[in-house]
C-alpha positions as CSV (number, residue, x, y, z in Angstrom):
1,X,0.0,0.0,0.0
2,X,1.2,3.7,-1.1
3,X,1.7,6.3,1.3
4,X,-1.9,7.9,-0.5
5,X,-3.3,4.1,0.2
6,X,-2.1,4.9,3.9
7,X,-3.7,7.6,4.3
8,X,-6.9,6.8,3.2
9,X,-7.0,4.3,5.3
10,X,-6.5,6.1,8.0
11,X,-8.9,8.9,7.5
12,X,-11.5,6.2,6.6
13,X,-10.8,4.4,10.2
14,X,-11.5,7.8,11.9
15,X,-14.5,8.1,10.4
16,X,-15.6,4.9,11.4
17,X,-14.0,5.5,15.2
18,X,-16.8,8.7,14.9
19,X,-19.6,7.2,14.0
20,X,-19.3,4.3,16.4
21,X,-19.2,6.8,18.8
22,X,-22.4,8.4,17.1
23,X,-24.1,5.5,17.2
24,X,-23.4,5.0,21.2
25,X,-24.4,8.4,22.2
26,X,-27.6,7.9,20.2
27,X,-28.1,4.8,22.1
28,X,-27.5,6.1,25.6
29,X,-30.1,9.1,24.7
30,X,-33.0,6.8,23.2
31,X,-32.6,4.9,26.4
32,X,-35.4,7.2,27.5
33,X,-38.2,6.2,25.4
34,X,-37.2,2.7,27.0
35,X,-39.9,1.9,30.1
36,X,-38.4,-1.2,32.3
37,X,-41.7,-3.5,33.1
38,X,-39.8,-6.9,34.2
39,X,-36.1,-5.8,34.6
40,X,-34.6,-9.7,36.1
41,X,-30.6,-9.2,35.0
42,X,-29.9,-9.7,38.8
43,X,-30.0,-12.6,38.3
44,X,-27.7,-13.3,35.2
45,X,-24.5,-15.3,35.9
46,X,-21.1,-14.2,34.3
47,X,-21.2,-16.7,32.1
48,X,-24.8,-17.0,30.9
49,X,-25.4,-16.5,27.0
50,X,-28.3,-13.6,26.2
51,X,-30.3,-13.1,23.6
52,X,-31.7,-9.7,22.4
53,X,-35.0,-9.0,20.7
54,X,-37.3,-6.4,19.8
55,X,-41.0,-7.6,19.0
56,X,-44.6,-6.1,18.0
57,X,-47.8,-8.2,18.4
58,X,-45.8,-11.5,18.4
59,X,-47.3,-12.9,21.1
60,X,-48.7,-16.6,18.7
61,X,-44.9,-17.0,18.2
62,X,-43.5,-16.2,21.2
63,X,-44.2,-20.3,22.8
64,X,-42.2,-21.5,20.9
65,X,-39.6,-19.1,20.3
66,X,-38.9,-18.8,23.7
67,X,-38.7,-22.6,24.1
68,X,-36.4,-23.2,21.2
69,X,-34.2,-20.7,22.6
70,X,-34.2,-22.0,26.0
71,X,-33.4,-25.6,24.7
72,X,-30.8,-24.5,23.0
73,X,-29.1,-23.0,26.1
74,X,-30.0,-19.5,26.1
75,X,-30.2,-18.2,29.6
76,X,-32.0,-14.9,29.7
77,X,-33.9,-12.7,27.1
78,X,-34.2,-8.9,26.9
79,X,-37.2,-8.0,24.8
80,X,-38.4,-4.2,23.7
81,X,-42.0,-4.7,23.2
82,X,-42.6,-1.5,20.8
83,X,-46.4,-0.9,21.4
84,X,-48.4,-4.2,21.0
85,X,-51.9,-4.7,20.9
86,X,-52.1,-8.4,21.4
87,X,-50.9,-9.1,24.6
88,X,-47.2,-9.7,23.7
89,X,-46.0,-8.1,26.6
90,X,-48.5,-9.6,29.6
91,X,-47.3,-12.5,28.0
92,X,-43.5,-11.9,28.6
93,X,-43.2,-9.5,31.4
94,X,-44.7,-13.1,33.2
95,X,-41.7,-15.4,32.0
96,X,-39.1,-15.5,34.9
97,X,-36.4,-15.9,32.3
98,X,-37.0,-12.7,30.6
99,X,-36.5,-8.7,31.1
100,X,-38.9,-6.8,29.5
101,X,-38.9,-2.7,28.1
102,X,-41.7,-1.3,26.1
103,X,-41.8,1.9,24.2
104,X,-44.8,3.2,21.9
105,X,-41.9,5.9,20.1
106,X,-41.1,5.3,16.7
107,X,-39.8,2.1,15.1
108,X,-38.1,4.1,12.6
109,X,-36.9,6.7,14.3
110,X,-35.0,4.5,16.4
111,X,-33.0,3.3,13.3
112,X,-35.3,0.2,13.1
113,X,-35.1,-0.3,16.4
114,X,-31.5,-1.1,16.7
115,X,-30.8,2.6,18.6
116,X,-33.3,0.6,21.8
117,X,-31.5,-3.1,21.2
118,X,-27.7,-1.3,21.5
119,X,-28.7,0.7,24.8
120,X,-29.4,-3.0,26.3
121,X,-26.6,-4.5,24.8
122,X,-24.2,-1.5,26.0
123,X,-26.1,-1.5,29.7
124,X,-26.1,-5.2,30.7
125,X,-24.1,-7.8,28.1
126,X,-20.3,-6.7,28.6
127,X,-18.2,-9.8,28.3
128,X,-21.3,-11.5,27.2
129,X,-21.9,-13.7,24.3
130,X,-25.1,-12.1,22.7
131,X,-27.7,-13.4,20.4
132,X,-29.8,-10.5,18.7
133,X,-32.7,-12.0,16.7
134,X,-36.0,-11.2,16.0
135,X,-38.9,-13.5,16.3
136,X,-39.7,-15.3,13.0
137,X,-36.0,-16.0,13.1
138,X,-34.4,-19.4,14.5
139,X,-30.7,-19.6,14.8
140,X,-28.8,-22.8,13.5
141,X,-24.9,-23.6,13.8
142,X,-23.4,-26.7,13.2
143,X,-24.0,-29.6,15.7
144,X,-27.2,-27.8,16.9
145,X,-29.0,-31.2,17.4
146,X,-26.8,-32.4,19.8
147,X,-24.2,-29.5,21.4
148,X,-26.1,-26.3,23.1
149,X,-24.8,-22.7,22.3
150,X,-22.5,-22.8,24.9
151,X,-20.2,-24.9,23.2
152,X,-20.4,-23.6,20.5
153,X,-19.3,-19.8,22.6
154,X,-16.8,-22.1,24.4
155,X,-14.9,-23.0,21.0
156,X,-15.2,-19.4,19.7
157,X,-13.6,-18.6,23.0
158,X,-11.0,-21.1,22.8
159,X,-10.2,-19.7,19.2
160,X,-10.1,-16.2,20.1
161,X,-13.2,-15.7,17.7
162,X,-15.7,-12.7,18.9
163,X,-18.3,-12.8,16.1
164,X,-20.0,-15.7,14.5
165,X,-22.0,-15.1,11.3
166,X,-25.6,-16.6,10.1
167,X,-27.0,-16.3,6.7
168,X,-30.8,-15.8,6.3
169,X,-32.8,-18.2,4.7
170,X,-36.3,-17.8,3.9
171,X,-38.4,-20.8,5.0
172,X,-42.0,-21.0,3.3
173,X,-44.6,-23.7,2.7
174,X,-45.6,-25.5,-0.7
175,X,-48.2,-23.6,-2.0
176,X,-50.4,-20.6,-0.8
177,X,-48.9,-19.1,2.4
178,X,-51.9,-18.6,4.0
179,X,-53.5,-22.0,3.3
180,X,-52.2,-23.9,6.5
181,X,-53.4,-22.1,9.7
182,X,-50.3,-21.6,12.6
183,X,-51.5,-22.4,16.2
184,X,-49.8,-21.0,18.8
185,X,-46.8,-22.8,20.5
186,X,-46.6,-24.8,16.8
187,X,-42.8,-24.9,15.6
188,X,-43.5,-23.0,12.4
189,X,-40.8,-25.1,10.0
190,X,-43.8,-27.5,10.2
191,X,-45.4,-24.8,7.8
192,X,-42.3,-22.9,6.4
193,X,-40.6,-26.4,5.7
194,X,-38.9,-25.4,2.0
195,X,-36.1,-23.0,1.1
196,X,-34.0,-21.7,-2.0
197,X,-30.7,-23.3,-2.3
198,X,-29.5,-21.2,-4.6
199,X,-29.7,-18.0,-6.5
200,X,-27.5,-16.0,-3.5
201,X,-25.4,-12.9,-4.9
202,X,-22.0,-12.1,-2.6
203,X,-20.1,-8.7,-2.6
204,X,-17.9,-7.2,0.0
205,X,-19.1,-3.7,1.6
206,X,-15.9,-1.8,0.8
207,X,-16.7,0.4,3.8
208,X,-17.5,-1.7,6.7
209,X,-15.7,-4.8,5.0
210,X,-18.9,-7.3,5.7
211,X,-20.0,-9.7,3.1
212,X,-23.2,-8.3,1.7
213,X,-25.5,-11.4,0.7
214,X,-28.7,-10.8,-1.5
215,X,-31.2,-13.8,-3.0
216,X,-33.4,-16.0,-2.4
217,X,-37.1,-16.8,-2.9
218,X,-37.9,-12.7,-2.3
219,X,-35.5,-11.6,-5.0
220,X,-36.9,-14.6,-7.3
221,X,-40.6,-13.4,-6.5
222,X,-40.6,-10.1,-5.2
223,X,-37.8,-8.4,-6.8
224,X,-36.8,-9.7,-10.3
225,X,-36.9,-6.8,-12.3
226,X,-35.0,-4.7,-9.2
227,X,-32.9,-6.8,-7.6
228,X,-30.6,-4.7,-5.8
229,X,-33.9,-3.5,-4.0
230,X,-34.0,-7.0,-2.6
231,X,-33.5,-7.6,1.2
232,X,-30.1,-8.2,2.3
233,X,-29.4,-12.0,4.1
234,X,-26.3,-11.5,5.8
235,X,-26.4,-11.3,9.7
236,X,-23.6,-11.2,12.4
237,X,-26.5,-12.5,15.2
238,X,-23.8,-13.9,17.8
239,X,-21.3,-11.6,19.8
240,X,-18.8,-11.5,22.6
241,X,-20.1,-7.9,23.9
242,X,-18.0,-4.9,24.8
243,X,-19.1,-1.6,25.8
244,X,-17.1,0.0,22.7
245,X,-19.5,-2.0,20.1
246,X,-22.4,-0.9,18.3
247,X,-24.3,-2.6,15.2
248,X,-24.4,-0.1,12.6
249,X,-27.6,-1.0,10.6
250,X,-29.4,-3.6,11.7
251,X,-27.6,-7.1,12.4
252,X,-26.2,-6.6,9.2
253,X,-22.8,-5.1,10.8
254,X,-20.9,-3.8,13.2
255,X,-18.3,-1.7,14.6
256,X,-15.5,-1.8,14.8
257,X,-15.0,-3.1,11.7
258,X,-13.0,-6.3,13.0
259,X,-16.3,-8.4,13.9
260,X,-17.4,-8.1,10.1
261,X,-14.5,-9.7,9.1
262,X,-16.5,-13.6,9.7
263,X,-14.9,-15.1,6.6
264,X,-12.1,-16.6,5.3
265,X,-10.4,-13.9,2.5
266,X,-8.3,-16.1,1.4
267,X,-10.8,-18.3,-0.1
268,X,-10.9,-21.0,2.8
269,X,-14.2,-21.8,5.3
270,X,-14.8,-20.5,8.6
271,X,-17.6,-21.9,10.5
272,X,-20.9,-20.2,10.1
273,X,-24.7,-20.3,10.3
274,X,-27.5,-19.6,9.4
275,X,-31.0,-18.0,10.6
276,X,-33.9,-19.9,9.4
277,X,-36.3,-16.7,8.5
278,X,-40.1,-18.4,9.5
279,X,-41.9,-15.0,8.2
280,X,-44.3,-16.9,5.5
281,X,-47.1,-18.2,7.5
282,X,-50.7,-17.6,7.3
283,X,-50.1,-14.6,9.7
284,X,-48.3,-13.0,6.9
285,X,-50.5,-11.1,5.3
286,X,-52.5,-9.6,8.4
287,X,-48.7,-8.4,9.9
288,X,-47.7,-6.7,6.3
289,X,-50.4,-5.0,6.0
290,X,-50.3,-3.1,9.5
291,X,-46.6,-2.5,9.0
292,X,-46.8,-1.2,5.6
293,X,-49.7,1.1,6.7
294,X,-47.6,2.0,9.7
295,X,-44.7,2.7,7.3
296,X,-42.1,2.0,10.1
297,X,-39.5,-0.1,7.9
298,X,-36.2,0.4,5.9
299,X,-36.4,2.4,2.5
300,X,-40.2,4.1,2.6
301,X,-40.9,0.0,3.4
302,X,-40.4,-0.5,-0.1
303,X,-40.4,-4.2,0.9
304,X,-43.9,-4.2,2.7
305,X,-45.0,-2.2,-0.6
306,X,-43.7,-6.0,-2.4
307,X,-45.6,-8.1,0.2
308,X,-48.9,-6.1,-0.7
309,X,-48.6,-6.9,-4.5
310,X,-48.1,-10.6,-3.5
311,X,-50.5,-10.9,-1.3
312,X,-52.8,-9.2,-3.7
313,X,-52.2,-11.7,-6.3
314,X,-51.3,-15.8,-5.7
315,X,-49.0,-15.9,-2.2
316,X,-47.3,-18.4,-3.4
317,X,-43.3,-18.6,-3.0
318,X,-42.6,-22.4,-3.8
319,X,-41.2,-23.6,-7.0
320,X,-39.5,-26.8,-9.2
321,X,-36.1,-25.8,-7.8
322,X,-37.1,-25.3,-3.6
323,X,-35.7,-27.8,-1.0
324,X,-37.4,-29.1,1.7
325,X,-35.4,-28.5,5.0
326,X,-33.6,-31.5,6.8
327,X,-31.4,-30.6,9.6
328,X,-27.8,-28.7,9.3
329,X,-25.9,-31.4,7.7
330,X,-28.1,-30.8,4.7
331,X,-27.1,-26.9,4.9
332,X,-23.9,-27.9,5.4
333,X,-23.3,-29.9,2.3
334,X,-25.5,-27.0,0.2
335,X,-22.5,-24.9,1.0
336,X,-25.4,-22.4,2.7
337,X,-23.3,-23.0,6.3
338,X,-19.9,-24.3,7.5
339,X,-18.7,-26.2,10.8
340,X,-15.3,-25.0,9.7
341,X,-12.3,-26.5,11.7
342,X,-14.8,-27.0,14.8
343,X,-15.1,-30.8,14.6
């Protein structure tokens, strides 16, 4: 590198020092539109494993969310419960495992919620290993089926490793999305059972040096005469907290930089997941409706705008060329997920 490469480099890592620091001081003032209504993180041990979400009228999927979770070892959930109507936060301020905020400020005004999710994160998960996910979303790593998340933290440890990426894959059914009817407390990959195993475009973000992943059955259906306005897949979910990080948009990325660097540059594998995305169930259409009314989401909600035409015409996401979901090992050998060197 030149001595003009240099000092690019440079002026571009201040940059990024500043708005880190942006980022935090925005965090610490949203605190206040935060309301504590089951605050429990006296009782969290040093060593427990969190898991940070932000939720609005979820309260059919929370069963079984909270019990996946909890079988895979999670120890203690923070939610921000941003103004439901159905109950969703009776329903968790009454869980002893989990701390509870609410607000009724705006989603989007609180860059998607993440300005509410980094104030907990930076208040009670130093030294941590974090989990930030949202509902419809179901974390998978490899050896899932038989090793909780702790050793899977415990080997990141051990390797000196503080971020672990996940991939999102959209699950849906065969044939109309709203056909089958979910029942609270069902495990909704008994709907959403198929996924695309292909059609996945990869760049690197020159800026915060994450891998920026597009695809999918939404760009195949949704977004196939814009694709760039498809939804980006790539998630850092799992962290080893420290006051001095922030995500910058989203899961998507972080600061600093370092924790998006999750893959192998040198054209090798570094283990990985991915986050099986459960949004396609009959509840669908009811939930985009009231958020693209609401007008809460990323980029004028240009994605909601998508759902509306679909739902207005055959909801219907399946197609010759889906798979129907296994277990990781199939992942795995789709190249969609890597165990790596943990063995």
């Amino acid at each position: 590198m030149g001595q003009e490469g240099r000092a690019l480099s440079i002026v571009s890592s201040y940059r990024l020092r500043l708005q880190r620091r942006r980022w935090l001081i925005r965090a610490l003032r949203k605190r206040r539109e935060l309301s504590a209504v089951s605050n429990r993180t006296r009782q969290i041990r040093k060593s427990d494993v969190l898991l940070f979400c932000t939720a609005r009228n979820e309260r059919i999927r929370l069963p079984y969310f909270l019990e996946y979770y909890r079988n895979q070892g999670i120890n203690h959930f923070f939610f921000v419960d941003n103004a439901s109507t159905d109950g969703t936060g009776d329903y968790l301020k009454d869980q002893p495992d989990c701390s509870l905020w609410q607000t009724r400020h705006g989603y989007k005004r609180a860059r998607f919620g993440m300005d509410w999710i980094n104030w907990l994160l930076l208040r009670y998960a130093h030294n941590h290993w974090t989990l930030t996910v949202d509902p419809d979303e179901f974390f998978v790593y490899p050896f899932c089926d038989t090793r909780p998340i702790q050793a899977l933290t415990d080997w990141l440890d051990a390797s000196s490793i503080k971020s672990f990426s996940a991939m999102l894959l959209d699950m849906y059914p065969k044939g109309r999305i709203d056909a089958q009817p979910y029942r609270e407390g069902q495990n909704p990959l008994e709907i959403a059972t198929w996924f695309d195993s292909g059609n996945y475009v990869i760049r690197k973000n020159p800026r915060y040096g994450n891998l920026w992943i597009q695809g999918g059955p939404r760009m195949r259906a949704l977004f196939a005469d814009k694709p760039a306005l498809a939804p980006a897949l790539n998630k850092i979910p799992l962290v080893k907290w420290e006051r001095k990080n922030t995500y910058a948009s989203s899961t998507h990325m972080l600061l600093p930089r370092g924790l998006n660097l999750t893959y192998d540059e040198w054209g090798g594998e570094k283990a990985s997941g991915l986050l099986l995305h459960t949004k396609f169930l009959d509840t669908f259409t009811q939930k985009a409706q009231e958020e693209l009314v609401r007008a809460q989401h990323y980029n004028a909600s240009v994605e909601y705008k998508a759902y509306a035409d679909l739902n207005g015409t055959d909801p219907d996401l399946w197609c010759n060329w889906s798979e129907k979901y296994i277990n990781w090992r199939q992942l795995e050998i789709l190249g969609l997920m890597s165990k790596g060197n943990w063995a």
